[in-house]
SEDO-347565 format. One line per 4 residues: number of its first residue (from 0); their letters; for each residue x, y, z of N, C-alpha, C. Coordinates in steps of 0.05 Angstrom, whole numbers, plus 5000, padded with zeros to 4 digits. Layout:
N
NUM = a = X/Y/Z/X/Y/Z/X/Y/Z; ...;
END
This chain:
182
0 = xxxx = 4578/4121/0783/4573/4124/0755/4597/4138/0742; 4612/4126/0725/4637/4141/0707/4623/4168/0689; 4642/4191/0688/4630/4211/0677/4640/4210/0660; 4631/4210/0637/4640/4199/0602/4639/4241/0599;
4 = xxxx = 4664/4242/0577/4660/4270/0548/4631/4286/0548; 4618/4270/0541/4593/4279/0533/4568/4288/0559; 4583/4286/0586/4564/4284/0605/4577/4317/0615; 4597/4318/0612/4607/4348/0614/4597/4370/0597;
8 = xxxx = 4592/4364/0578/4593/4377/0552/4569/4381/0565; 4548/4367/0558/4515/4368/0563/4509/4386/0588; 4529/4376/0609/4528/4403/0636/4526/4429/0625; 4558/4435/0611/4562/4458/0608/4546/4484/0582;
12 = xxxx = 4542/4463/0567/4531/4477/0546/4490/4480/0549; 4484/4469/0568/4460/4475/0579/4454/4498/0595; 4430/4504/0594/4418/4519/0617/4407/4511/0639; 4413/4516/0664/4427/4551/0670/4453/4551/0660;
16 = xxxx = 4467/4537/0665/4500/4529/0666/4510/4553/0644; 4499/4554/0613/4517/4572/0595/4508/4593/0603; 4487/4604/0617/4478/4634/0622/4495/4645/0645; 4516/4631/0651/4526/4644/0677/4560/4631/0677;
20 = xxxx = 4559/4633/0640/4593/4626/0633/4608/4650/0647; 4607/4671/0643/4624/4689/0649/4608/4704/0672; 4596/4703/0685/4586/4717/0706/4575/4694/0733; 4590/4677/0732/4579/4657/0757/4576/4659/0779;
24 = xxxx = 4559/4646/0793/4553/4649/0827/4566/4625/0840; 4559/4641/0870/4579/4625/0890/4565/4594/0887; 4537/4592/0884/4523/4568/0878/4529/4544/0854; 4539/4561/0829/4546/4545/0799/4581/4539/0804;
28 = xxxx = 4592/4560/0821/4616/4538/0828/4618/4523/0851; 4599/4522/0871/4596/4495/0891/4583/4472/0874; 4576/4471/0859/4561/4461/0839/4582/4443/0818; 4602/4458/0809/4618/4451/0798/4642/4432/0811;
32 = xxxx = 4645/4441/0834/4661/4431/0847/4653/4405/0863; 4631/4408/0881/4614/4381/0882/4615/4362/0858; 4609/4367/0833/4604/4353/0812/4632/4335/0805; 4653/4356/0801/4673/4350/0780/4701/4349/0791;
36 = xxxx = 4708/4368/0806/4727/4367/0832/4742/4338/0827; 4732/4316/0832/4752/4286/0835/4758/4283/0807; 4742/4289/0785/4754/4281/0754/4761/4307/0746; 4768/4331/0755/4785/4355/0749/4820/4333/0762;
40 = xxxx = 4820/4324/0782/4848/4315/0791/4852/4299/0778; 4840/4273/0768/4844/4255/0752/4845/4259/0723; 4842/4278/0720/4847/4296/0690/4879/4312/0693; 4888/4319/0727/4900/4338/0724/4932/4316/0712;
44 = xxxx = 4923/4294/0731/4944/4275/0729/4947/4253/0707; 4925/4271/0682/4938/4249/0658/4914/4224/0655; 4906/4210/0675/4884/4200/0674/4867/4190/0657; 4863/4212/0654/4837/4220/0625/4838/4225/0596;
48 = xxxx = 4875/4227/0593/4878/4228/0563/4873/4205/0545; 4859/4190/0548/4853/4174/0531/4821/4184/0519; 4820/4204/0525/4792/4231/0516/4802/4243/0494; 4824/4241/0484/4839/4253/0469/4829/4240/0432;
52 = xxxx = 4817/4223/0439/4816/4213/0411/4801/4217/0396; 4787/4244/0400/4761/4259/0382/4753/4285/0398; 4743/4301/0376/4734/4324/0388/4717/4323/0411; 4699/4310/0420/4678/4318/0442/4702/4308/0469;
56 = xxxx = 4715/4289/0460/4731/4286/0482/4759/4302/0495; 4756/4317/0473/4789/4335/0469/4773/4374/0491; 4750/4369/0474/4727/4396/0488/4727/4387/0521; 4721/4369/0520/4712/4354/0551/4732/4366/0562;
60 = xxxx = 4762/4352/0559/4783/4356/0574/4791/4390/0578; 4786/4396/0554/4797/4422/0560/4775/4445/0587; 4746/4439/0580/4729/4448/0593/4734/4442/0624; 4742/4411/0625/4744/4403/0651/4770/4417/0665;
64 = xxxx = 4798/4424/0648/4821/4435/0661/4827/4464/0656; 4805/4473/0634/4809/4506/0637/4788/4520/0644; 4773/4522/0643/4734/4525/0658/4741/4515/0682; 4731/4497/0692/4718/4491/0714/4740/4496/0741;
68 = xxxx = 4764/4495/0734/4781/4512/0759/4778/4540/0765; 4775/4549/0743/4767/4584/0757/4728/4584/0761; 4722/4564/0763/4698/4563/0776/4710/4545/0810; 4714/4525/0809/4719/4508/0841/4739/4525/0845;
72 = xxxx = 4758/4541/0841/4781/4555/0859/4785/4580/0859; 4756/4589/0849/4754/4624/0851/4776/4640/0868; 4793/4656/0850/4802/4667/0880/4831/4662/0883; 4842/4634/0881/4858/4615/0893/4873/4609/0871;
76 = xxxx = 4897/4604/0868/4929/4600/0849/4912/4573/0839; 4907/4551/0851/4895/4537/0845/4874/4544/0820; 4861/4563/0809/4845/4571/0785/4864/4567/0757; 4891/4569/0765/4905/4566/0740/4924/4544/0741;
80 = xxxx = 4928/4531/0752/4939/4506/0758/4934/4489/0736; 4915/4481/0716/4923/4459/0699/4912/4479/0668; 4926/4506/0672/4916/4523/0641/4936/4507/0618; 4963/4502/0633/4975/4499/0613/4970/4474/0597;
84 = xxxx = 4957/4451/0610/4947/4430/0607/4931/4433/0590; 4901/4452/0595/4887/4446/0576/4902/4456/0550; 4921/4479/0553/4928/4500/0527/4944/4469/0508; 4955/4456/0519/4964/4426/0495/4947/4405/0493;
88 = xxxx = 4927/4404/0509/4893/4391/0492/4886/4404/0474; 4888/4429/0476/4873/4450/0457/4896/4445/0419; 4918/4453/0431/4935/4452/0408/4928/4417/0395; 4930/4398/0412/4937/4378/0395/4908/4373/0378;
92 = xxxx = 4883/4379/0393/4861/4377/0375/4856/4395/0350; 4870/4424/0353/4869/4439/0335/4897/4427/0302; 4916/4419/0314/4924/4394/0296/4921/4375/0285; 4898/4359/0298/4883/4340/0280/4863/4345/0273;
96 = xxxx = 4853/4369/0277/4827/4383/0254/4802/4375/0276; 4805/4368/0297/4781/4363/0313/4767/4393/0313; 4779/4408/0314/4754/4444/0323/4745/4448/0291; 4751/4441/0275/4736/4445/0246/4708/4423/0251;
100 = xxxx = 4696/4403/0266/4666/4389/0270/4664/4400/0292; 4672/4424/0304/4652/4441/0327/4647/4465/0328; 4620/4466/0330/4604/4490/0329/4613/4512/0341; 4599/4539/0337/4620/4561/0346/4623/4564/0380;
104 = xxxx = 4603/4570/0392/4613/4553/0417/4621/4538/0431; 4625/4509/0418/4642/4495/0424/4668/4502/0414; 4673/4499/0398/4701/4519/0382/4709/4533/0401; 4698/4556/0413/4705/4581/0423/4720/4567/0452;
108 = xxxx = 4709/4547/0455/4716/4541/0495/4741/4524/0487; 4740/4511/0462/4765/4492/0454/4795/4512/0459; 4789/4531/0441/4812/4553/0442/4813/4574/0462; 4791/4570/0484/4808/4587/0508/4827/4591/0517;
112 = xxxx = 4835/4564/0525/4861/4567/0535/4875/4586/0522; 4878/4590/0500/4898/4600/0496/4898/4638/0496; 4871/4643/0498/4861/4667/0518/4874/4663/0540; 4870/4643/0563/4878/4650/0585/4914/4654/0594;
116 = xxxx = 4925/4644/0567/4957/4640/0577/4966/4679/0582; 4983/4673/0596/5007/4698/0594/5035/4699/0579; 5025/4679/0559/5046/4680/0545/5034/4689/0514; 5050/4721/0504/5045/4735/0489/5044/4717/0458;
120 = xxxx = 5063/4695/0457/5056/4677/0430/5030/4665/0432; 5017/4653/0457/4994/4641/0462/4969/4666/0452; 4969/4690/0454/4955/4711/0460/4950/4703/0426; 4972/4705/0413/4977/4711/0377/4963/4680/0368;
124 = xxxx = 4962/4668/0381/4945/4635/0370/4926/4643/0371; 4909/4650/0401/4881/4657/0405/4869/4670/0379; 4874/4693/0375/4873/4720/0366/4869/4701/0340; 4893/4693/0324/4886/4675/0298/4866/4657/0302;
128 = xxxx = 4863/4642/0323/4844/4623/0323/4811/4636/0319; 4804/4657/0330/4785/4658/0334/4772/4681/0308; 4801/4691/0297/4791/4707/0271/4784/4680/0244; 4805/4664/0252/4798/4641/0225/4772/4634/0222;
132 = xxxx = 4766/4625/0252/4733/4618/0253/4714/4629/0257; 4721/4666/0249/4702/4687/0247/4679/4685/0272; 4694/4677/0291/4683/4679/0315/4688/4709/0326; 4674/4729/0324/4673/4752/0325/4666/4770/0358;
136 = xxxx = 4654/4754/0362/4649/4756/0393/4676/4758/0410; 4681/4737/0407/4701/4716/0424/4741/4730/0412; 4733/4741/0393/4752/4759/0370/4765/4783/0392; 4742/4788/0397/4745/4826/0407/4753/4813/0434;
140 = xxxx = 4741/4795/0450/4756/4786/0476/4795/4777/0474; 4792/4767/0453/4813/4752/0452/4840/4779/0455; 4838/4795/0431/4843/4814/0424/4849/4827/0446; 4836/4833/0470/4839/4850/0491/4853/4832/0513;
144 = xxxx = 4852/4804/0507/4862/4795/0526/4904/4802/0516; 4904/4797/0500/4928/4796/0486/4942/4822/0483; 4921/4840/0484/4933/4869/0489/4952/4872/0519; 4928/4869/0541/4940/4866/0561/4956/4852/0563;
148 = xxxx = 4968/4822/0562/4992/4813/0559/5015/4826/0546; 5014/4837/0515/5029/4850/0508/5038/4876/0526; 5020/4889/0541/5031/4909/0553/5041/4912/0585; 5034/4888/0592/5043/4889/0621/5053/4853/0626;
152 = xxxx = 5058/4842/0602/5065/4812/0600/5051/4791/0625; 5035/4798/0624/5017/4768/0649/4990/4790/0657; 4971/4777/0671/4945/4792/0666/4950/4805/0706; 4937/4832/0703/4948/4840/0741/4924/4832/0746;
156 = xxxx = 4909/4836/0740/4887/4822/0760/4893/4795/0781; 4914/4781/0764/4920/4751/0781/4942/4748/0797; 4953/4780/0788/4976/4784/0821/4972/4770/0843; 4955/4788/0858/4938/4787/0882/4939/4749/0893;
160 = xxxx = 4922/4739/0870/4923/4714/0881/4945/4695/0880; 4957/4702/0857/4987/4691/0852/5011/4691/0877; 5003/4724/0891/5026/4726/0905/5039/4742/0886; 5042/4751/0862/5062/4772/0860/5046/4804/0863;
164 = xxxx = 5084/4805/0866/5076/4843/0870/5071/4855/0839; 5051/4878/0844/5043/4892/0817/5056/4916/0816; 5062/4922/0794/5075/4947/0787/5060/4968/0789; 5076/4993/0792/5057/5014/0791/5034/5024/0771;
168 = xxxx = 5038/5015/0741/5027/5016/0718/5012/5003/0723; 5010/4971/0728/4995/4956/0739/4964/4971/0751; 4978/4976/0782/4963/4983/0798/4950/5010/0795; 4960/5017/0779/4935/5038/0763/4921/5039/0736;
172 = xxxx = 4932/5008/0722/4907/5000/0705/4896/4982/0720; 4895/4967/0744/4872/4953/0761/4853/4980/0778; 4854/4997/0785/4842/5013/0786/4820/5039/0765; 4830/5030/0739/4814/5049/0720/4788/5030/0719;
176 = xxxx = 4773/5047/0690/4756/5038/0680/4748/5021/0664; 4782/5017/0650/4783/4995/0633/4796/4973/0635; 4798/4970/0667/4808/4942/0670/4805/4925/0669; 4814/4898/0665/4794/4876/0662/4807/4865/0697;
180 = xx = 4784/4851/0707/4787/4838/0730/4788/4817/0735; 4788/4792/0707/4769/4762/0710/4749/4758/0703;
END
């Protein structure tokens, strides 16, 4: 059976699936990965841009290459492997006005990517993106994500799995209180 835009969407934006966006188990990403794993590669390689020609299909893609890897590759360099991908799904839909017909959670997952980049201009899109659409929630995340880039330019939490070494500053904001971990 071909997995059409809309069959992702319906996964993700359901329950259980949205109750365990940011707090997932080892079960919702075997789950994910069972599921989506062969059309995450065939997305990684271009495949699938012909999803590109409307918003539910532009959401799809991005969901499928910025979501669902840090669910199937917890852990693993592989979790960020196609960010940059989704982050120019994200831009070219936000250019043809596709995130103005999606609701605020959809909206919000459209412009992750550009939460997830470590690149401090990406941080300053987010940040605008999510104040334009008085997405307020998603505001104060963005915000902190972009802090941290601004101050230590890439997020340490993803040292570790990256393979790079962390600075001392680093390694004593991965140890406070207010670190973020993923």
């Amino acid at each position: 059976m071909a997995v059409e835009p809309r069959d992702i969407i319906e996964f993700w934006f359901t329950e259980p699936v949205s109750q365990h966006w940011f707090s997932a188990t080892p079960e919702l990403d075997q789950t994910i990965a069972d599921r989506f794993q062969p059309l995450w590669a065939r997305a990684a390689e271009g495949q699938l841009d012909h999803w590109m020609t409307s918003a539910e299909g532009c959401l799809a893609l991005v969901i499928l290459l910025d979501q669902f890897p840090l669910n199937m590759f917890r852990g693993r360099p592989e979790s960020f492997q196609t960010e940059a991908q989704a982050r120019e799904i994200a831009g070219f839909a936000v250019k043809r006005g596709f995130d103005q017909s999606l609701n605020g959670a959809r909206r919000a997952f459209l412009y992750m990517p550009y939460m997830h980049s470590e690149e401090l201009r990406d941080q300053e899109t987010s940040v605008e993106l999510f104040e334009q659409a008085g997405l307020q929630d998603n505001l104060a995340f963005a915000r902190h994500h972009r802090e941290i880039v601004r101050r230590f330019g890439r997020f340490p939490h993803r040292n570790a799995i990256l393979g790079r070494t962390s600075h001392p500053e680093e390694l004593e904001y991965l140890v406070s209180d207010g670190a973020f971990t993923g």
